[in-house]
VOGU-3710 file (C-alpha; in Angstrom, 3 decimals, decimal comma):
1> xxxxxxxxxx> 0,000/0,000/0,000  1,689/3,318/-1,641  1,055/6,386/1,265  2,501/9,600/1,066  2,805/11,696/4,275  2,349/15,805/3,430  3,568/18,344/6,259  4,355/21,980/6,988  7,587/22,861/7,459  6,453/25,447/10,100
11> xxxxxxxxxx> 3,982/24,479/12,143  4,117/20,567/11,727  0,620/20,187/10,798  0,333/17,106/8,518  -1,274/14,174/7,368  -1,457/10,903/5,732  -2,467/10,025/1,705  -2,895/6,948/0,463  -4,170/2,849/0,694  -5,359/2,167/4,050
21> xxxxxxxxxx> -7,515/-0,446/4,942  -11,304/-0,448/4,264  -10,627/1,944/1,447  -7,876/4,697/1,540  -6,722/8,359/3,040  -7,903/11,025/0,729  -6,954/14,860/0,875  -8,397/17,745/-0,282  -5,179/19,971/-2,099  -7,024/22,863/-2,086
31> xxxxxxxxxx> -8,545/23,030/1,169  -5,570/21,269/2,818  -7,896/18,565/4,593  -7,944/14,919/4,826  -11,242/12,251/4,738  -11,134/8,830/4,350  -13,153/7,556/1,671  -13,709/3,870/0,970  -12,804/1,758/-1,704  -13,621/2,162/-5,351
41> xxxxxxxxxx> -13,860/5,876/-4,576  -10,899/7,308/-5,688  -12,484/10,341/-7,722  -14,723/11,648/-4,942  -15,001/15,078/-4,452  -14,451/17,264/-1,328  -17,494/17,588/0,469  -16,359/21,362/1,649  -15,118/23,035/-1,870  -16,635/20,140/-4,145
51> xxxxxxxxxx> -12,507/19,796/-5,827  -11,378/16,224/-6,141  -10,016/14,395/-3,654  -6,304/13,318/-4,056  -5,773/9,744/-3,008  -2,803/8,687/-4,372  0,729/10,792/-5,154  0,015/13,905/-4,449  -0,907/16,631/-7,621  0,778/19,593/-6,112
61> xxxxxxxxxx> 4,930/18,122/-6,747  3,987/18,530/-10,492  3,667/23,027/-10,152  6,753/23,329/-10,726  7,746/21,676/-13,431  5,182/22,598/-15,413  6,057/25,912/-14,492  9,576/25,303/-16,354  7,398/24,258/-19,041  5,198/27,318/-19,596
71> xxxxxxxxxx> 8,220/29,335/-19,258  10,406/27,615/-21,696  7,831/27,714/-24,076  7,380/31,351/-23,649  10,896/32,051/-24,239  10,867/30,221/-27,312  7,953/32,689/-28,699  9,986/35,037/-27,948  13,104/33,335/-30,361  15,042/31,876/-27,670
81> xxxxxxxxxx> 14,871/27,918/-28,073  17,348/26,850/-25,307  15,164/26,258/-22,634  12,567/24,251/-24,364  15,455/22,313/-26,052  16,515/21,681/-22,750  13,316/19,995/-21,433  12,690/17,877/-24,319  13,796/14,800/-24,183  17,273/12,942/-26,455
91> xxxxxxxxxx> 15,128/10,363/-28,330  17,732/7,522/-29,782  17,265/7,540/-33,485  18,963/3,907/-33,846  17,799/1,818/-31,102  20,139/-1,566/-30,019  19,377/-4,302/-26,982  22,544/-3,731/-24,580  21,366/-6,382/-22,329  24,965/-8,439/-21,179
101> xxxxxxxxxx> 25,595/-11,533/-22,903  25,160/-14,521/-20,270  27,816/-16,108/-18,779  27,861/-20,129/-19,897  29,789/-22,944/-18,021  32,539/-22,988/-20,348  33,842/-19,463/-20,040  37,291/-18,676/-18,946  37,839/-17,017/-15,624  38,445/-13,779/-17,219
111> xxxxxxxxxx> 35,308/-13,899/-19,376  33,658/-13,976/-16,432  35,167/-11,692/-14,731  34,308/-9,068/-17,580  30,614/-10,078/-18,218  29,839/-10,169/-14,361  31,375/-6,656/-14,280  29,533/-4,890/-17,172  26,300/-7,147/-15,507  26,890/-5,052/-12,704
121> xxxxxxxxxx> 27,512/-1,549/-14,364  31,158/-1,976/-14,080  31,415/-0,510/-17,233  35,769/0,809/-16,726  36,595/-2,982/-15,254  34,226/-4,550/-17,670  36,279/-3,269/-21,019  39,462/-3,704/-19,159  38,703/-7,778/-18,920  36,809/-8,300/-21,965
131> xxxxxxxxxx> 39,948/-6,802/-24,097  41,369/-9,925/-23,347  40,572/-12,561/-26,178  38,435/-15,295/-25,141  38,479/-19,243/-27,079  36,884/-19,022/-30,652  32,863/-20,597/-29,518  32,971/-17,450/-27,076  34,833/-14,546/-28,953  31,620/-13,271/-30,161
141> xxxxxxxxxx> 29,481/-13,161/-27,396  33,114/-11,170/-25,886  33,527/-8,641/-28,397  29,918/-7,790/-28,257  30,085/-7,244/-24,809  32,925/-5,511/-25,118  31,212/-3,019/-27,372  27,998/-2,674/-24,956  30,986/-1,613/-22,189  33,009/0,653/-24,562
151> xxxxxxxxxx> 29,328/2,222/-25,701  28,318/2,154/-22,181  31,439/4,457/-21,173  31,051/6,763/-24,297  33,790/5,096/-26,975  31,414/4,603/-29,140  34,325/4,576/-32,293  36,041/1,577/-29,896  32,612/-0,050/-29,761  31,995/-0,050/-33,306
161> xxxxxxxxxx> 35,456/-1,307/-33,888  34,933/-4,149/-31,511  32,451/-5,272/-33,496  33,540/-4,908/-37,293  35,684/-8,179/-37,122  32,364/-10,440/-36,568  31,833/-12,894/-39,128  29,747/-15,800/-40,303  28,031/-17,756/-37,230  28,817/-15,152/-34,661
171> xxxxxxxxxx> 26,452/-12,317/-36,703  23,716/-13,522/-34,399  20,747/-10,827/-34,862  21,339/-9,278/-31,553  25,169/-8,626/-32,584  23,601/-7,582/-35,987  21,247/-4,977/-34,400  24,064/-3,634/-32,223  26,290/-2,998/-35,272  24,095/-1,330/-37,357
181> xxxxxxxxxx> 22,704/0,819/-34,992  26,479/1,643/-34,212  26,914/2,212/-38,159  23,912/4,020/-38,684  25,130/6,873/-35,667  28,283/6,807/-37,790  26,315/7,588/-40,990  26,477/4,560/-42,836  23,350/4,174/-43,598  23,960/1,689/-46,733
191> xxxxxxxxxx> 26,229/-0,969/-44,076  23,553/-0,386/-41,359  20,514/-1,752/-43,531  22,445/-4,990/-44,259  22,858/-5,487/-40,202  19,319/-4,365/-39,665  17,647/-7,020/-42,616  19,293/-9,494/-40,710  18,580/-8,717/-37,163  15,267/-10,073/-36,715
201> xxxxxxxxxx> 11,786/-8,957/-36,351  12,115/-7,488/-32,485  10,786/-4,318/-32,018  14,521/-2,794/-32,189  15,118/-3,650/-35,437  11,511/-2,930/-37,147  11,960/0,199/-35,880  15,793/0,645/-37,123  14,199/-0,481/-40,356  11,646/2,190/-40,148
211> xxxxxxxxxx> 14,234/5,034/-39,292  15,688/4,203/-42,204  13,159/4,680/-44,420  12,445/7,964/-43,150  16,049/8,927/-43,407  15,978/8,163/-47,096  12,289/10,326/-47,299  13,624/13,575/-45,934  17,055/13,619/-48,695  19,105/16,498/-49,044
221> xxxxxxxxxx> 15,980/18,864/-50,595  12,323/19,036/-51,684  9,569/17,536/-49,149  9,747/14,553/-48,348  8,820/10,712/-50,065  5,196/10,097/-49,248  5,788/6,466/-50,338  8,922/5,927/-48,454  6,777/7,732/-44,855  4,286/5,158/-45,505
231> xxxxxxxxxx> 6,390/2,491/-45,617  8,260/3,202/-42,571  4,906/3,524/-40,655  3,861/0,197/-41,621  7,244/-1,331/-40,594  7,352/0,722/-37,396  3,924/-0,836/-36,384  2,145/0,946/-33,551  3,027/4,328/-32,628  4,090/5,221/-28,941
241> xxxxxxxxxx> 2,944/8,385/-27,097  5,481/8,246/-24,738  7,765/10,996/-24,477  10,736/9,057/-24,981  10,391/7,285/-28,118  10,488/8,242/-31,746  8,011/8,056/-33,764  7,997/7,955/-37,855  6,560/12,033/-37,751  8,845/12,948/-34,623
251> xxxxxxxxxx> 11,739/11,505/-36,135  10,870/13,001/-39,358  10,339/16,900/-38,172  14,040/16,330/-36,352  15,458/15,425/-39,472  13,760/18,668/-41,333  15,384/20,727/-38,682  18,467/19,780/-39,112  18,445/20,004/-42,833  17,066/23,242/-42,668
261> xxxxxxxxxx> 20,053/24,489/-40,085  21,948/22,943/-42,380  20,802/24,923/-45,352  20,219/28,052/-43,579  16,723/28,406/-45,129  13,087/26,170/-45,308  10,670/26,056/-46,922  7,692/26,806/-45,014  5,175/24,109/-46,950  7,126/21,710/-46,447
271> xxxxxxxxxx> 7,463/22,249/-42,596  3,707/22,242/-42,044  3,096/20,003/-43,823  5,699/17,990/-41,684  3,270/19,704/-38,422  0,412/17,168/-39,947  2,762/13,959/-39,672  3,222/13,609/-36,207  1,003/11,183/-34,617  0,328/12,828/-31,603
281> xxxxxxxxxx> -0,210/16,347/-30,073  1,381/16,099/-26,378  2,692/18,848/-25,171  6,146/17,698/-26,260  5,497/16,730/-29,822  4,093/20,447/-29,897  7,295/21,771/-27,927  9,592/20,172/-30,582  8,064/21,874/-33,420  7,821/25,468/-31,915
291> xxxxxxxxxx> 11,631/24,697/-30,505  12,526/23,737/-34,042  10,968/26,744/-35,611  13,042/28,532/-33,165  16,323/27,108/-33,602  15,664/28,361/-37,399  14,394/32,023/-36,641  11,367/31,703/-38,102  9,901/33,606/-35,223  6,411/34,041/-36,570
301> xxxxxxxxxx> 5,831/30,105/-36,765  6,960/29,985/-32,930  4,158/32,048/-32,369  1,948/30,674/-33,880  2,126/27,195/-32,427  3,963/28,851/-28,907  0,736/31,477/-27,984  -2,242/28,842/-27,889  0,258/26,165/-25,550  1,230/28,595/-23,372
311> xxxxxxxxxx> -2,061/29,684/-22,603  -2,905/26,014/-22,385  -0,194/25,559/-19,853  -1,127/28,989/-18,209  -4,877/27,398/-17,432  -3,665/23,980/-16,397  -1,663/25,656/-14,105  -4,214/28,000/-12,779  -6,648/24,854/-12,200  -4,179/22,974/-9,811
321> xxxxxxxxxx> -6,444/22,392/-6,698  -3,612/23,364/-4,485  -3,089/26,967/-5,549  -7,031/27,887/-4,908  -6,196/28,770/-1,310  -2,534/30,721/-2,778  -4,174/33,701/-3,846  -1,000/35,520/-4,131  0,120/32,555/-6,502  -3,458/32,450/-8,246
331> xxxxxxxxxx> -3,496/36,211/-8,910  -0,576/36,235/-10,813  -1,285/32,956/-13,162  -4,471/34,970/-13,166  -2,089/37,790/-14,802  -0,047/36,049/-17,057  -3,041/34,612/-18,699  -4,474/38,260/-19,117  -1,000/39,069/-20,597  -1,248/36,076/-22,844
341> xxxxxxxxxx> -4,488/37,243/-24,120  -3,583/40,355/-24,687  -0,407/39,425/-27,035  1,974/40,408/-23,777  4,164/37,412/-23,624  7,328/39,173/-22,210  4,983/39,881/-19,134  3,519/36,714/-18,790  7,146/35,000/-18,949  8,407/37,285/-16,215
351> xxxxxxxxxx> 5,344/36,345/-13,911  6,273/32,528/-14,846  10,328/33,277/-13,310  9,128/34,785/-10,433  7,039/31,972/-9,958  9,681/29,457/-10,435  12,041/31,353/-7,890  10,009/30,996/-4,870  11,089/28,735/-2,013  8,173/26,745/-1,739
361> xxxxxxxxxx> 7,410/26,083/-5,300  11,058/25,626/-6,342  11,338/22,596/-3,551  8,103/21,078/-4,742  5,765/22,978/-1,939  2,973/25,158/-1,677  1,870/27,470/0,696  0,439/26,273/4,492  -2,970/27,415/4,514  -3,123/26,336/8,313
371> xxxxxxxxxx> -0,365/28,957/9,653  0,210/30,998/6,555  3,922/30,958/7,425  5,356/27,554/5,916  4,954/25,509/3,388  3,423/22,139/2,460  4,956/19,388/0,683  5,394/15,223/1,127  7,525/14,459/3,917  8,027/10,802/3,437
381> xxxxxxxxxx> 6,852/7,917/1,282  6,316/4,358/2,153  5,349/1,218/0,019  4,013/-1,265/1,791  4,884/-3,702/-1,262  9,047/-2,536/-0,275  10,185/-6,046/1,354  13,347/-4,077/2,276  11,670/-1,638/4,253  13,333/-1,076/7,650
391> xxxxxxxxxx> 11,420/-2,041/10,357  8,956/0,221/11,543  8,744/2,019/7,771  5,056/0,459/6,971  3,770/0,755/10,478  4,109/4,818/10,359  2,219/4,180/6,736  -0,913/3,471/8,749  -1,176/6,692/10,625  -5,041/8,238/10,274
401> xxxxxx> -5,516/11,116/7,423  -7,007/14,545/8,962  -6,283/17,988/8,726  -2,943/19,442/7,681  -3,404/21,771/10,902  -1,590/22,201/14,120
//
C-alpha cells in the first residue's frame, strides 16, 4: 500500500495520503484537509469546496515543473529555443538491446570476470577484462560485450570497432542490431541496412528499419517521399505516445530541422506540412516543433504554435487544486493569462520566473494554509509492497488522514 505523508515545514501540521484499509486516506489539495473515503472511490469530491479528492501521489509536486514548461515555451515565442530544447527529451534515433551476454559454463575465468562486471555496471573494469581474447565458440558473445561496455562508457568509435571483425556464425541478430545501430550513428546508412535485414523482427530492429526509411524520405531537398513515410509507418507498427520514443513524424520533423540548419533556409510548406505527420499532439510533440521553428528564426511560426500552448499551460496551471487557497500565486497565473491574451508574452514569462524562484514552489511545496507561514509538501513515502523496508517504515504508513493543521 503506496502512502505519502504531506507536512508543513512550520507548524508541523500534517497528514497521511494513500491505501489504508477499508478503502484509503484522501486529501483535499485545495482546502488542505484529509477524509477517508472507501474503496472504489478514488475520484470523490471534497465535500467542503466540491474539488477532487487526491488519493494517491500527491498533484501539487507537479507546479513546478510545469512551471519550467510554460516558461520555456514562452521564451521560445519570444526566439530563444534553449530552454525548451533543454526539457525535451534525447530520443535515440537507432535503437540496439545492450542487455549483457550470459555467462555459460565454459567461459574462462576472465570472461567472467568481464561479463559479471559490465552485468553489474562496471562498465571501466568490464572493457578492461573483456579486451582480453576469449576461445573461438565465445569470442563473439566477448567482443559484443565488449562493445555494450566501450558504448556504455562513451567510446562509441572503440565499440563499433569491436564489433567490425564479426563474421559468419557469430552475426547472431542481436550482434547484428548492435552494429548497425552503431553504423547508422556513424552515418552509414547503406552498411547499417544490411545489419538491420538481418537482425530479426524485435521491435529494435523494425523500428531501425523504419528510421531508415524515413532517413531516405527527408534527402538532401524538396519535401519529403510520401511512399517511403508510408512504408516506414507500416514497418514501425504501432506508434508510442510516450515521451521518450520516436516516432515515424517525430523523427521526421528532427530530421527537417536539421536540414534546414543545415541549409540556412526552409521552406515553409514543407514544414507544415511535416506539423500534420506527427502522430500525436502532447505537449512535447508540440514543444519540438515550436523549438525547431526557433532554432531556425522563423519567429512568426513559434508564435503561432507557442501562444495557444502557453495559454494552455497557463490554465492547467491556474486549475491545480492546491493553488485555490494561494491567492497571491493564483493572482498572478491569473495575470499572465491576461497578458497572454492580450499578445503580452514578455509579461507573462516574467510572472512565470518569479514563480519558479520561490522557495516553496522551487522545492516542490505550496503554501500552508493552516499557519500561513510555511509551506506544504510530502515528507516521506512508504510502500508497503518494499520487502526491504526497515522495520517500523510500513507501520508509520498506517497513521489516520485529517487535517494538515496544528
Amino acid at each position: 500500500m503506496a502512502r505519502w505523508k504531506v507536512a508543513c515545514d512550520a507548524c508541523g501540521a500534517s497528514a497521511w495520503i494513500g491505501a489504508a484499509a477499508g478503502g484509503a486516506d484522501a486529501w483535499c489539495e485545495a482546502c488542505q484537509l484529509g477524509e477517508r473515503i472507501g474503496p472504489g472511490l478514488e475520484a470523490a469530491r471534497c465535500a467542503r469546496c466540491g474539488g477532487p479528492l487526491t488519493a494517491s501521489e500527491p498533484r501539487f509536486i507537479e507546479i513546478f515543473g510545469e512551471l519550467q514548461n510554460f516558461a520555456a515555451v514562452l521564451a521560445a515565442w519570444q526566439g530563444e529555443p534553449a530552454p525548451l530544447a533543454a526539457l525535451l527529451p534525447e530520443r535515440p534515433r537507432f535503437l540496439s538491446d545492450r542487455t549483457p551476454p550470459a555467462i555459460e559454463r565454459d567461459d574462462t575465468e576472465t570472461l567472467r570476470a568481464g561479463l559479471g562486471a559490465l552485468a553489474r555496471g562496471e562498465f571501466e573494469v568490464a572493457a578492461v577484462q573483456l579486451a582480453i581474447p576469449a576461445p573461438a565458440p565465445a569470442e563473439p558473445r566477448r567482443l559484443r560485450a565488449l562493445a555494450i561496455a566501450l558504448e556504455r562508457r562513451g567510446d562509441v568509435a572503440g565499440a563499433g570497432r569491436a564489433l567490425e571483425g564479426i563474421r559468419g556464425a557469430g552475426e547472431t541478430p542481436a550482434l547484428l542490431l548492435e552494429r548497425g545501430a552503431l553504423r547508422a550513428r556513424r552515418g552509414e546508412l547503406a552498411r547499417a541496412r544490411e545489419d538491420f535485414a538481418r537482425a530479426g523482427d524485435g521491435f529494435e530492429a523494425r523500428w531501425n528499419r523504419a528510421a531508415l526509411e524515413v532517413h531516405d524520405a527527408v534527402g538532401e531537398s524538396g519535401a519529403p517521399d510520401a511512399a517511403r513515410l508510408t512504408a516506414a509507418r507500416r514497418v514501425a507498427g504501432e506508434p508510442s505516445s510516450a515521451w521518450s520514443d520516436h516516432t515515424v513524424g517525430r523523427l521526421l520533423w528532427t530530421l527537417l530541422v536539421e536540414r534546414a540548419a543545415r541549409r540556412g533556409s526552409f521552406d515553409s510548406n514543407v514544414m507544415r506540412a511535416a506539423e500534420g505527420e506527427f502522430e500525436f499532439a502532447t505537449f512535447w510533440d508540440r514543444a519540438a516543433v515550436i523549438e525547431g521553428y526557433a532554432r531556425l528564426g522563423a519567429t512568426a511560426e513559434a508564435a503561432r504554435l507557442a501562444a495557444p500552448l502557453a495559454l494552455e499551460c497557463a490554465s492547467a496551471l491556474a486549475a491545480q487544486p492546491a493553488l485555490r487557497g494561494a491567492s497571491d500565486i493564483a493572482n498572478a497565473l491569473a495575470r499572465a493569462i491576461a497578458d497572454l491574451e492580450s499578445g503580452r508574452p514578455l509579461a507573462a514569462r516574467e510572472r512565470a520566473l518569479a514563480l519558479m524562484a520561490r522557495a516553496d514552489l522551487s522545492h516542490y511545496r505550496v503554501p500552508c494554509l493552516v499557519c500561513a507561514r510555511g509551506s506544504v509538501g510530502v515528507e516521506e513515502f512508504v510502500d508497503d509492497r518494499d520487502e526491504d523496508a526497515p522495520p517500523g517504515h510500513h507501520a508509520a504508513a498506517q497513521a489516520p488522514a485529517g487535517r494538515v493543521s496544528a
